[in-house]
MARVEX-53130 format. One record per atom (N, C-alpha, C, O): residue in one letter; z, y, x; atom name; residue number from 1. Coordinates in Angstrom, 1 decimal, always signed. Layout:
<A, <Z, Y, X>, CA, NUM>
...
***
This chain:
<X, <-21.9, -29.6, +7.4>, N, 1>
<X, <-23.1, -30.1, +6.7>, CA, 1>
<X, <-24.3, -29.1, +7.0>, C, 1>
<X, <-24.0, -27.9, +6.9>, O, 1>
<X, <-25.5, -29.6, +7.2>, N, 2>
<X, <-26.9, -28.8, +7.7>, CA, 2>
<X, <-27.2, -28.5, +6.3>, C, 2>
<X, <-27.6, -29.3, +5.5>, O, 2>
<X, <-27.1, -27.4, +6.2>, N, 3>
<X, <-27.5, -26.5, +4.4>, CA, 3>
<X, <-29.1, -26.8, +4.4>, C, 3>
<X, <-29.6, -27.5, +3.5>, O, 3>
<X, <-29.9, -26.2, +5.5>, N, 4>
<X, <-30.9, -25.9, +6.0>, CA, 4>
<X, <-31.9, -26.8, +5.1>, C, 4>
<X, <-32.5, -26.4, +4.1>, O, 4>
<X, <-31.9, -28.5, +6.0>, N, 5>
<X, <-32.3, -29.5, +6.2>, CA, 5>
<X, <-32.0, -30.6, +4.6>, C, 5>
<X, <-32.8, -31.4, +4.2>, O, 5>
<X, <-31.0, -30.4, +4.3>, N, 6>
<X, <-30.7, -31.5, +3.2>, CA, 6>
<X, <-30.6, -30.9, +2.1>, C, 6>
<X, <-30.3, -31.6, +1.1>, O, 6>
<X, <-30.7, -29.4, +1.8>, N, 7>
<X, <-30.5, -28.7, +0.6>, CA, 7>
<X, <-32.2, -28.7, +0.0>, C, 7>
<X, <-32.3, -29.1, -1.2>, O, 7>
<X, <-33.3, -28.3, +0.6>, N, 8>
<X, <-34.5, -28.2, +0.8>, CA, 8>
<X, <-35.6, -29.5, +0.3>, C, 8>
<X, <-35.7, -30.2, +1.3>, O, 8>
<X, <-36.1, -30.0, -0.5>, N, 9>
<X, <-37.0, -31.1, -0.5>, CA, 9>
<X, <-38.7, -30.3, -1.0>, C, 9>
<X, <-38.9, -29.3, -1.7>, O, 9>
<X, <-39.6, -31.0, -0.4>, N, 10>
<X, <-40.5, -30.4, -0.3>, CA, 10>
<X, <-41.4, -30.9, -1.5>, C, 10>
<X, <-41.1, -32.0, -1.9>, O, 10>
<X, <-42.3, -30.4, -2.0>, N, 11>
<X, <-43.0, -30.9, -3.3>, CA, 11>
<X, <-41.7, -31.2, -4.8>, C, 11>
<X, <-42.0, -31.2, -6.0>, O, 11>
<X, <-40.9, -31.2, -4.5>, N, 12>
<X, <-39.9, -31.6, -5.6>, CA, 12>
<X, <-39.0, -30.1, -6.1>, C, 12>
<X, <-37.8, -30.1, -6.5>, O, 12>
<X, <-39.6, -29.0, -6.2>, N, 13>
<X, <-38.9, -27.5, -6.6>, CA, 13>
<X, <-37.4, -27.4, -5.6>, C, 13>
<X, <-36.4, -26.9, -6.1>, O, 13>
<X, <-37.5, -27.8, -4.6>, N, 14>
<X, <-36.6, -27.5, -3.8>, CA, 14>
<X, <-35.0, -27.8, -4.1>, C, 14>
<X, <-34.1, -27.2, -3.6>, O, 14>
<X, <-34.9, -28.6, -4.8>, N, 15>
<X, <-33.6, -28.3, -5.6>, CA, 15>
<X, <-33.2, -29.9, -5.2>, C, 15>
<X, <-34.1, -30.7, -5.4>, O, 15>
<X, <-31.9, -30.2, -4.8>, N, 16>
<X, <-31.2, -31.3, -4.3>, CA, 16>
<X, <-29.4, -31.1, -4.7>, C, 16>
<X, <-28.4, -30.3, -4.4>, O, 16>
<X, <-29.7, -32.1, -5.4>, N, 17>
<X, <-28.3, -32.4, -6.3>, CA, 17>
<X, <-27.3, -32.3, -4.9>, C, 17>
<X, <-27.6, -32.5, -3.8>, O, 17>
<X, <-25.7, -31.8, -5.7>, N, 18>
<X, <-24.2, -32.2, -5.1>, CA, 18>
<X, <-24.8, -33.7, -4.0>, C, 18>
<X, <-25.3, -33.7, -2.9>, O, 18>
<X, <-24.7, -34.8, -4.9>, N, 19>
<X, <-24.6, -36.5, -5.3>, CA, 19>
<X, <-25.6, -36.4, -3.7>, C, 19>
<X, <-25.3, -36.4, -2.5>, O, 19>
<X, <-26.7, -36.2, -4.2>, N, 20>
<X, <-28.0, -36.6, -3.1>, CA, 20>
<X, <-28.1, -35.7, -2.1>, C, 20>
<X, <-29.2, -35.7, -1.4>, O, 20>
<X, <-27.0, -34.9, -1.9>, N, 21>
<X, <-26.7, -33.9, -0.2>, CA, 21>
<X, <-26.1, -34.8, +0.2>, C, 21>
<X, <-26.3, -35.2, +1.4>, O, 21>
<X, <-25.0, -35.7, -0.8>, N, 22>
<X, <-23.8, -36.5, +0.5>, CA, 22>
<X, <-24.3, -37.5, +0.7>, C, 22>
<X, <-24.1, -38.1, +1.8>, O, 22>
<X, <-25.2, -38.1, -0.6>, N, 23>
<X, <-26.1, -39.5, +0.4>, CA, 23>
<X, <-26.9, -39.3, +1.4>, C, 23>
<X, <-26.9, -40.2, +2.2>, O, 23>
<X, <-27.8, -38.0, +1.7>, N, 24>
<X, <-28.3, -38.0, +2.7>, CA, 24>
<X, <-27.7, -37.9, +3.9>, C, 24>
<X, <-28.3, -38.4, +4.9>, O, 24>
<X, <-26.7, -37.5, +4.0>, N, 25>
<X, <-25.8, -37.0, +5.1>, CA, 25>
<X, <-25.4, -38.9, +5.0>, C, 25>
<X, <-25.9, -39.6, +5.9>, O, 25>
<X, <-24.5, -39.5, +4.1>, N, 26>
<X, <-23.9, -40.5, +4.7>, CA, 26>
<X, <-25.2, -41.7, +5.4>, C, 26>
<X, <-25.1, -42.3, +6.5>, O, 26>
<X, <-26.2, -41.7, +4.4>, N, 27>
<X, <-26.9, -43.0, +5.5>, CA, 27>
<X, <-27.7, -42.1, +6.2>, C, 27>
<X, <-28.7, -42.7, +6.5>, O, 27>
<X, <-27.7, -40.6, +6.8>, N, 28>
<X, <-28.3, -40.5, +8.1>, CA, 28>
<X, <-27.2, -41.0, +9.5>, C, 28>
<X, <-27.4, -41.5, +10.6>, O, 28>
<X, <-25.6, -40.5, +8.7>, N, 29>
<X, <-24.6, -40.7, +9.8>, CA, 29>
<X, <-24.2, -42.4, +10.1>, C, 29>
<X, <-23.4, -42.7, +11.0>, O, 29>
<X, <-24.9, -43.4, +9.2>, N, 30>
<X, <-24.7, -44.9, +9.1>, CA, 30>
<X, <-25.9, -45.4, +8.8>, C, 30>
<X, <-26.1, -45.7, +7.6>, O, 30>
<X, <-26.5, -45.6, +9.5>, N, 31>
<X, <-27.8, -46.5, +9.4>, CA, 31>
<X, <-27.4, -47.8, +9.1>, C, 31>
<X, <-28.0, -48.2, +8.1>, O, 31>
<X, <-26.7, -48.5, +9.5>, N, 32>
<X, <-26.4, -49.5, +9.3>, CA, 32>
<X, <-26.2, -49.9, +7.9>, C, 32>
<X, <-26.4, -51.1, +7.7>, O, 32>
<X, <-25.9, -49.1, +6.9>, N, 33>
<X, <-26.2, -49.3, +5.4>, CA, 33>
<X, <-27.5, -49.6, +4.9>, C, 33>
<X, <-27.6, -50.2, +3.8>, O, 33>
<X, <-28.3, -49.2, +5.5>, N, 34>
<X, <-29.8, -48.7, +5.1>, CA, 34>
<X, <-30.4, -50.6, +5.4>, C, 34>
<X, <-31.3, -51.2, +4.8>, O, 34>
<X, <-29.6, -51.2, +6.6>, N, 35>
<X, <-30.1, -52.2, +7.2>, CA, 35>
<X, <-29.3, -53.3, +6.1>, C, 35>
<X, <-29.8, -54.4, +5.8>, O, 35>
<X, <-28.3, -52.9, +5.7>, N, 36>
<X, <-27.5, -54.2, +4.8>, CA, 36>
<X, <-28.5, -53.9, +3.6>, C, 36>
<X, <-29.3, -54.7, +3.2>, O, 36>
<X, <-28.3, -53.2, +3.1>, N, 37>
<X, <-29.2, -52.8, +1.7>, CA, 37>
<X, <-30.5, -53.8, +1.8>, C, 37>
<X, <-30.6, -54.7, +0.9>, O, 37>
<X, <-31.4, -53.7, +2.9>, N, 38>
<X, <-32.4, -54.8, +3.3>, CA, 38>
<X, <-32.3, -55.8, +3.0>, C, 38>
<X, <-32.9, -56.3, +2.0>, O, 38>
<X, <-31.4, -56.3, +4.0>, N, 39>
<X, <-30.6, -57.6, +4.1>, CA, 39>
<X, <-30.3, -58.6, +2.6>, C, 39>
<X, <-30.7, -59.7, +2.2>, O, 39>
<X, <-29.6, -57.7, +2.0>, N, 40>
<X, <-29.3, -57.9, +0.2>, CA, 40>
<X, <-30.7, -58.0, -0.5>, C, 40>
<X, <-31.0, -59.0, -1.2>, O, 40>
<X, <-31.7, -57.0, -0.3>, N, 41>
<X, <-32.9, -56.8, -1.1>, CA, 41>
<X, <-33.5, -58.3, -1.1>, C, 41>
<X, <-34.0, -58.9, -2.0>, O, 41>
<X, <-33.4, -58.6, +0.4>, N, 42>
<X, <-34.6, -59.7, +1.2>, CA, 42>
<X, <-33.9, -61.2, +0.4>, C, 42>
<X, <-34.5, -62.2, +0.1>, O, 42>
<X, <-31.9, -61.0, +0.3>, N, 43>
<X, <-31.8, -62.4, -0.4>, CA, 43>
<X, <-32.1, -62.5, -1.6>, C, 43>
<X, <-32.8, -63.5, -1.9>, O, 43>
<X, <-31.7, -61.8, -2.3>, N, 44>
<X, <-32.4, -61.3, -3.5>, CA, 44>
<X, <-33.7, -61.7, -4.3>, C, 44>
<X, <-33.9, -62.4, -5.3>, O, 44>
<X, <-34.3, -61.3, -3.7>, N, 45>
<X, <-35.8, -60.4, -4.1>, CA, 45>
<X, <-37.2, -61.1, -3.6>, C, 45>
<X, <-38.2, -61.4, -4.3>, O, 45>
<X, <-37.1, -61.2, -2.2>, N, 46>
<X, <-38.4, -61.4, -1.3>, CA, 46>
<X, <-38.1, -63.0, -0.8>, C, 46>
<X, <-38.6, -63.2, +0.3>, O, 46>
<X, <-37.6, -63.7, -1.2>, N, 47>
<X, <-37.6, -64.8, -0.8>, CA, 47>
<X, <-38.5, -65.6, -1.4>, C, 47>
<X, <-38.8, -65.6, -2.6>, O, 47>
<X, <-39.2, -66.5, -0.1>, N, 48>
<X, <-40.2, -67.9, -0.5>, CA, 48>
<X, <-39.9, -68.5, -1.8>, C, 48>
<X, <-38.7, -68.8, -1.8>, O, 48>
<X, <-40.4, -68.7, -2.6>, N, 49>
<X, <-40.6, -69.8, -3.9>, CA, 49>
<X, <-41.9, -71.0, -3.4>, C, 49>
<X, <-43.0, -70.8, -3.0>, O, 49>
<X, <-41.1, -72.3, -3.7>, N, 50>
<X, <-41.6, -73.3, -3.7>, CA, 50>
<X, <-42.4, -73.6, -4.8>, C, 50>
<X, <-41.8, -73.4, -5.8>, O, 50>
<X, <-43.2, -73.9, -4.9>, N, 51>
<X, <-44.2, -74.2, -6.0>, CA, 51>
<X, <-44.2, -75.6, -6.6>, C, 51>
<X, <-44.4, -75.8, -7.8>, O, 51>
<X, <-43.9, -76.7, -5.5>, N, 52>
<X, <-43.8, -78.1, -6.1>, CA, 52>
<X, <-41.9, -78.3, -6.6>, C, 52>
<X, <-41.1, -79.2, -6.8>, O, 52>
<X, <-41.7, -77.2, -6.5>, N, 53>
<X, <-40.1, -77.2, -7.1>, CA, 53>
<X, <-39.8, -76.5, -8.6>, C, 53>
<X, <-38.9, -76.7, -9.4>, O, 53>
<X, <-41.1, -75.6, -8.6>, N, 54>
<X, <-41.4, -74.9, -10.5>, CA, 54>
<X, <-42.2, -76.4, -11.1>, C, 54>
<X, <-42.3, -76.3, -12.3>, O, 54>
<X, <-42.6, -77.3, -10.7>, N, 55>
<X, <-44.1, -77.7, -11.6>, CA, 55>
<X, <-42.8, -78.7, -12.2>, C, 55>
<X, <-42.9, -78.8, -13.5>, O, 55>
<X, <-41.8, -79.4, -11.8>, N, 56>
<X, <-40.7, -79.9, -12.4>, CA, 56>
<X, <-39.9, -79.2, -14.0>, C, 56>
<X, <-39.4, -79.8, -15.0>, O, 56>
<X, <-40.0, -78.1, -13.8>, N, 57>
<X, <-39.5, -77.4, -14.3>, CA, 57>
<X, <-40.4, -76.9, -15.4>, C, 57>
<X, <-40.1, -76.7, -16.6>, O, 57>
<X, <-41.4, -76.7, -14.8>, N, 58>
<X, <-42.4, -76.0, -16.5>, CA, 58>
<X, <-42.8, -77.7, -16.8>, C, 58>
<X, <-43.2, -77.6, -17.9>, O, 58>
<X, <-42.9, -79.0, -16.6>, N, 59>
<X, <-42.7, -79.7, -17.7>, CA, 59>
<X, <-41.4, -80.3, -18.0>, C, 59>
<X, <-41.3, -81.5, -18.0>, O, 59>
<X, <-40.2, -79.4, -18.2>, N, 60>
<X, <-39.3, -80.0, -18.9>, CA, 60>
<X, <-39.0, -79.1, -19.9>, C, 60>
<X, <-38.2, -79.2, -20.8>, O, 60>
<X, <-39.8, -78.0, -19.8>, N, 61>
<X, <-40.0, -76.8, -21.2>, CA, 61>
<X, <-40.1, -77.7, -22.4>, C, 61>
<X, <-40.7, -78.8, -22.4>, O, 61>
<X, <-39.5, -77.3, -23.4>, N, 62>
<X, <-39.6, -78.5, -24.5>, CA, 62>
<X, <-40.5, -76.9, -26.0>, C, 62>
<X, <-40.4, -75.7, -26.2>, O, 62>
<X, <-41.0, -77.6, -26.3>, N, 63>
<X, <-42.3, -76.2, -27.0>, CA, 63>
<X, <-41.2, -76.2, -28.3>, C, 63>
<X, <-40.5, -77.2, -28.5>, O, 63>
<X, <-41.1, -74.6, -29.2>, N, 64>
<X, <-40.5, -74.2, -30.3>, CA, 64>
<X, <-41.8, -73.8, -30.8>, C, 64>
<X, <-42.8, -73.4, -30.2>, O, 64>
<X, <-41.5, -74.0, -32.1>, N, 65>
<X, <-42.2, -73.8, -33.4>, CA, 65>
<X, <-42.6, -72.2, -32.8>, C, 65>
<X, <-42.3, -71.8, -31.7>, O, 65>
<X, <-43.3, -71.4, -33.6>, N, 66>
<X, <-43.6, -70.0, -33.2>, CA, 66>
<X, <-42.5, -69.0, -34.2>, C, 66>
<X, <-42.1, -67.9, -34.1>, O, 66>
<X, <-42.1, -70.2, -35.5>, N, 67>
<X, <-41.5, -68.9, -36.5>, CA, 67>
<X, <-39.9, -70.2, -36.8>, C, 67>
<X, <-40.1, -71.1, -37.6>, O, 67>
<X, <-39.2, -70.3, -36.4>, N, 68>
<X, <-37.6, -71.3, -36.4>, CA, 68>
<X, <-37.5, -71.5, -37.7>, C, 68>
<X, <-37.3, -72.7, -38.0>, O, 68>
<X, <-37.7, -70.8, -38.7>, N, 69>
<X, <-37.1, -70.9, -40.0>, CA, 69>
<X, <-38.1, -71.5, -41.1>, C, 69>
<X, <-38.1, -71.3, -42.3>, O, 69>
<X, <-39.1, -72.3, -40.5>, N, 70>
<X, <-40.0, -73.1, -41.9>, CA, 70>
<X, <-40.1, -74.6, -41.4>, C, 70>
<X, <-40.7, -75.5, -42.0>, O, 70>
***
């Protein structure tokens, strides 16, 4: 392991956890994780929303009192 390079962070008091030496080392030696993680984020997360497919949907909201119990 490069002590040097992954022990060292700059602006952050130099100090890098056990945990966050071996993550850096594992997705520098597997990029390919870095690309699935994406992949997951993008199905997730960043996908198109249809708009004429919500307007169905906010009028089937049925409205509640503001206080349930009067």
């Amino acid at each position: 392991m490069k002590t040097d390079s992954v022990n060292k962070r700059v602006g952050q008091g130099g100090y890098v956890s056990e945990y966050e030496q071996f993550l850096n080392v594992f997705l520098a030696s597997r990029p390919e994780v870095r690309a699935d993680q994406k992949r997951g984020w993008d199905i997730w997360w960043d996908h198109q929303v249809d708009s004429t497919d919500l307007e169905p949907r906010r009028n089937d909201d049925v409205s509640e009192k503001p206080y349930k119990y009067q």
